[in-house]
C-alpha positions as CSV (number, residue, x, y, z in Angstrom):
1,X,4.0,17.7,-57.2
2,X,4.7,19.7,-60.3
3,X,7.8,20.1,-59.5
4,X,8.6,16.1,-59.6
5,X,6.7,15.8,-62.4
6,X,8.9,18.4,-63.8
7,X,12.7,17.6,-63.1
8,X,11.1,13.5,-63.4
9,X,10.8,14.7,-66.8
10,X,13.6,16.4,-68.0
11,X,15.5,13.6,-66.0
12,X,14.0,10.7,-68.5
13,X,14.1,13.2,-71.7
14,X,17.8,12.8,-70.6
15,X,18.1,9.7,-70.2
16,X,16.5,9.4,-73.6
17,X,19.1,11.4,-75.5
18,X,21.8,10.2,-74.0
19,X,21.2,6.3,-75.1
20,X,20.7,7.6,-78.8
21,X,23.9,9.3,-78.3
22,X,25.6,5.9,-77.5
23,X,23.9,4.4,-80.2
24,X,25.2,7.4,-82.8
25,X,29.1,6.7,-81.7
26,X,28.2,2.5,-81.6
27,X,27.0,3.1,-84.8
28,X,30.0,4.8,-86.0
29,X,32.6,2.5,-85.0
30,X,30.7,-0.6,-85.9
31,X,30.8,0.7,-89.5
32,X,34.8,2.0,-89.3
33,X,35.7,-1.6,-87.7
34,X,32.8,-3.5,-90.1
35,X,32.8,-1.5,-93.1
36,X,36.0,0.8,-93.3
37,X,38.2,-2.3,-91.9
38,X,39.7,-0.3,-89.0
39,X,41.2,-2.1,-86.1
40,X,39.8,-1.7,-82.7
41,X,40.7,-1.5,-78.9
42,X,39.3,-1.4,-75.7
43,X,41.7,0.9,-73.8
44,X,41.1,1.6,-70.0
45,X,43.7,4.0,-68.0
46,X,44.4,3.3,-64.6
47,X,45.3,6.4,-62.5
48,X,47.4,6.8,-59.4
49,X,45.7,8.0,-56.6
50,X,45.1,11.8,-56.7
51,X,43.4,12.7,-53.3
52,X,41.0,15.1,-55.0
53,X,37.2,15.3,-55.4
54,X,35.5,13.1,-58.4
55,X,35.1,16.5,-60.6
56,X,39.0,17.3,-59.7
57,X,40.2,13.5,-60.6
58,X,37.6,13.4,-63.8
59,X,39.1,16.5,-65.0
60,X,42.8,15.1,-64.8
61,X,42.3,11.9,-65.9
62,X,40.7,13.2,-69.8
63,X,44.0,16.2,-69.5
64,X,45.9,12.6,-68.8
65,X,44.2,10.8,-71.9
66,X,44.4,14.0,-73.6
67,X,48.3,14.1,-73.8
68,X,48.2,10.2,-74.1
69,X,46.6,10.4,-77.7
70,X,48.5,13.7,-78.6
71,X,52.4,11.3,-77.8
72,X,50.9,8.2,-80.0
73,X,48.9,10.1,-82.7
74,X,53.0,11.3,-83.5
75,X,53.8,7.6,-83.5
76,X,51.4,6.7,-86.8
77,X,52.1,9.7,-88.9
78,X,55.4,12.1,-88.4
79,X,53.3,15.4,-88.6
80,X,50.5,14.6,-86.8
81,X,48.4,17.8,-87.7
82,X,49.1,17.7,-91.3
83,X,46.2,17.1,-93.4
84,X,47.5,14.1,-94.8
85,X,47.8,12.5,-91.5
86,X,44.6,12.8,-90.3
87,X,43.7,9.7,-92.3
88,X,46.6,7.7,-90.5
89,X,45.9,9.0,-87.1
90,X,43.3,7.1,-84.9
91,X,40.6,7.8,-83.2
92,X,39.4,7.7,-79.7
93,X,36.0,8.0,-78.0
94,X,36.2,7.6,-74.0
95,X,34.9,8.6,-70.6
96,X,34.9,8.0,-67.1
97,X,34.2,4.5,-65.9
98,X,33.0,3.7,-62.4
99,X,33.3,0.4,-61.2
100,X,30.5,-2.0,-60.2
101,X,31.1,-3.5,-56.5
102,X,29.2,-6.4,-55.3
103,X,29.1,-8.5,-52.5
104,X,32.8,-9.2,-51.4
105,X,34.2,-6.8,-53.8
106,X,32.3,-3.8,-51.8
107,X,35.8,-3.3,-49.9
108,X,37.6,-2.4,-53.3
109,X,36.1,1.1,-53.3
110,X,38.1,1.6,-50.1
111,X,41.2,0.3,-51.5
112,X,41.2,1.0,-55.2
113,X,42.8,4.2,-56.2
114,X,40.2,7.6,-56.4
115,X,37.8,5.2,-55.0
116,X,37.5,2.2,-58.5
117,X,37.0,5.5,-60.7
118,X,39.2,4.9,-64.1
119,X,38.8,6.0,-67.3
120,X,37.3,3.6,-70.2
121,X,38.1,4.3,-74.2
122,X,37.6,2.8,-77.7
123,X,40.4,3.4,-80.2
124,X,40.3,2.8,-83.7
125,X,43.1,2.9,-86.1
126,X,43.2,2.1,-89.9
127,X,44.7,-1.4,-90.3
128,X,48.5,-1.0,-91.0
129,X,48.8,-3.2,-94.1
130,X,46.4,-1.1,-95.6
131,X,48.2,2.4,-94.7
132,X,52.2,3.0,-96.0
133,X,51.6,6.1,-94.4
134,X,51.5,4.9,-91.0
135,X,54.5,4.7,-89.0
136,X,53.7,2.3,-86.8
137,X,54.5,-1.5,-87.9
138,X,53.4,-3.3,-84.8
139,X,50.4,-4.3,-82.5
140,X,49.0,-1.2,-80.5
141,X,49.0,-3.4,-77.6
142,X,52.7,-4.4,-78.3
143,X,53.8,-0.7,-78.4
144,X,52.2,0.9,-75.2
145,X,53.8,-2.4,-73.7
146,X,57.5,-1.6,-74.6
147,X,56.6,1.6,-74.4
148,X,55.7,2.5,-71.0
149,X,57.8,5.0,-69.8
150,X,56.3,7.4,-72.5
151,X,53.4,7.1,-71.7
152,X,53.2,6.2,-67.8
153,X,55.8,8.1,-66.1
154,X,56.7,10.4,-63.5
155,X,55.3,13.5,-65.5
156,X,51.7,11.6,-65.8
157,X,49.1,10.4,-63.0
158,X,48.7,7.4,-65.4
159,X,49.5,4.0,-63.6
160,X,48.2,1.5,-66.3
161,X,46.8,1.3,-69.5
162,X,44.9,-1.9,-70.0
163,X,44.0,-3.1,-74.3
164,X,41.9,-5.7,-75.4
165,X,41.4,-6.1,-79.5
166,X,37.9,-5.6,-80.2
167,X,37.3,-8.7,-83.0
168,X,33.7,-9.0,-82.5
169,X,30.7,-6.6,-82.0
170,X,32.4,-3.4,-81.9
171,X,29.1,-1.8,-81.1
172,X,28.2,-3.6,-77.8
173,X,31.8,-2.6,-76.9
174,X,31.3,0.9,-77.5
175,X,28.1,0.8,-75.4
176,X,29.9,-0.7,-72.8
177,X,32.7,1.8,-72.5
178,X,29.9,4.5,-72.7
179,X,27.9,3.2,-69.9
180,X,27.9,5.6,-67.6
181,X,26.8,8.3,-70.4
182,X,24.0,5.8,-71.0
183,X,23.1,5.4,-67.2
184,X,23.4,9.1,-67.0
185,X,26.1,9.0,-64.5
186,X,27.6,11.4,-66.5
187,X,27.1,14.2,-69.4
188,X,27.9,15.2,-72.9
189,X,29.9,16.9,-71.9
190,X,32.0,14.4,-69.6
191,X,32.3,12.2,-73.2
192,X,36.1,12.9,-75.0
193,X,36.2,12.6,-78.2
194,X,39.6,13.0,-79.9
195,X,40.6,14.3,-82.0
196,X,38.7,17.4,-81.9
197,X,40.6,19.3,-84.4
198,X,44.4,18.9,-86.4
199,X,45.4,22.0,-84.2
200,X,45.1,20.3,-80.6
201,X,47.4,17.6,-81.9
């Protein structure tokens, strides 16, 4: 009995910490997108299937987004790790996503590469009329579009990468990427948050 009273309670202390840590990084981007006039995305990656366990395919698929932010973070500023670019470069706060099945849809999880498992993200970026600095000149969405093969090809278990404009409520779409964290599906430590330092650019 003690012993369900105990891991009931760590399990809701949890739980508890984990939603004010999704209200911390809402919090954060509402004010870069509200305040700072940033521009925001919803970015989801789409993985090929990898035929490994859900701790083998997690772990790939932040390497994946990883080296995804590392190739465009080069595409707003020139030296990336430079200490002037680090207020060019954007910004990205992700994890894994699981997807919701329901009625008819059930049969997706047989079907859907790694079993519906993808990986949801909110980038942020200054606005480009407001930075000279930044190389790139066009929509984010534009350039992953035409420029696909950089970032989904043969050398990357990336299939898709899906972007929607955040233009509203940048903190309810921050919540929603981090559900799982807020759910508990995941941990802490499952949350990516990039970039970490100039070096790993």
């Amino acid at each position: 009995m003690r012993e369900n009273e105990h891991f009931n309670s760590s399990y809701s202390s949890r739980r508890v910490r984990n939603r004010q840590m999704v209200e911390a990084y809402s919090a954060w981007i509402d004010n870069l997108i509200t305040e700072q006039f940033w521009q925001g995305w919803m970015v989801t990656f789409m993985f090929e299937e990898m035929h490994l366990s859900e701790a083998g395919t997690k772990a790939i698929m932040q390497k994946e987004v990883n080296a995804f932010f590392r190739k465009l973070c080069t595409r707003f500023h020139r030296k990336p790790t430079s200490a002037a670019a680090y207020q060019v470069i954007p910004r990205l706060i992700g994890c894994p996503d699981f997807p919701v099945f329901k009625h008819a849809k059930e049969g997706f999880r047989l079907t859907a590469p790694n079993h519906g498992l993808h990986y949801g993200s909110v980038l942020i970026h200054p606005l480009m009329a407001y930075s000279r600095a930044c190389r790139l000149k066009e929509p984010l969405d534009r350039h992953v579009e035409e420029n696909k093969l950089t970032y989904c090809n043969k050398k990357s278990r990336i299939d898709r990468i899906d972007l929607e404009p955040i233009f509203a409520t940048p903190g309810a779409a921050t919540r929603y990427t981090l559900k799982a964290l807020e759910n508990s599906r995941i941990g802490m430590d499952e949350v990516l948050i990039l970039p970490r330092s100039r070096s790993e650019l």
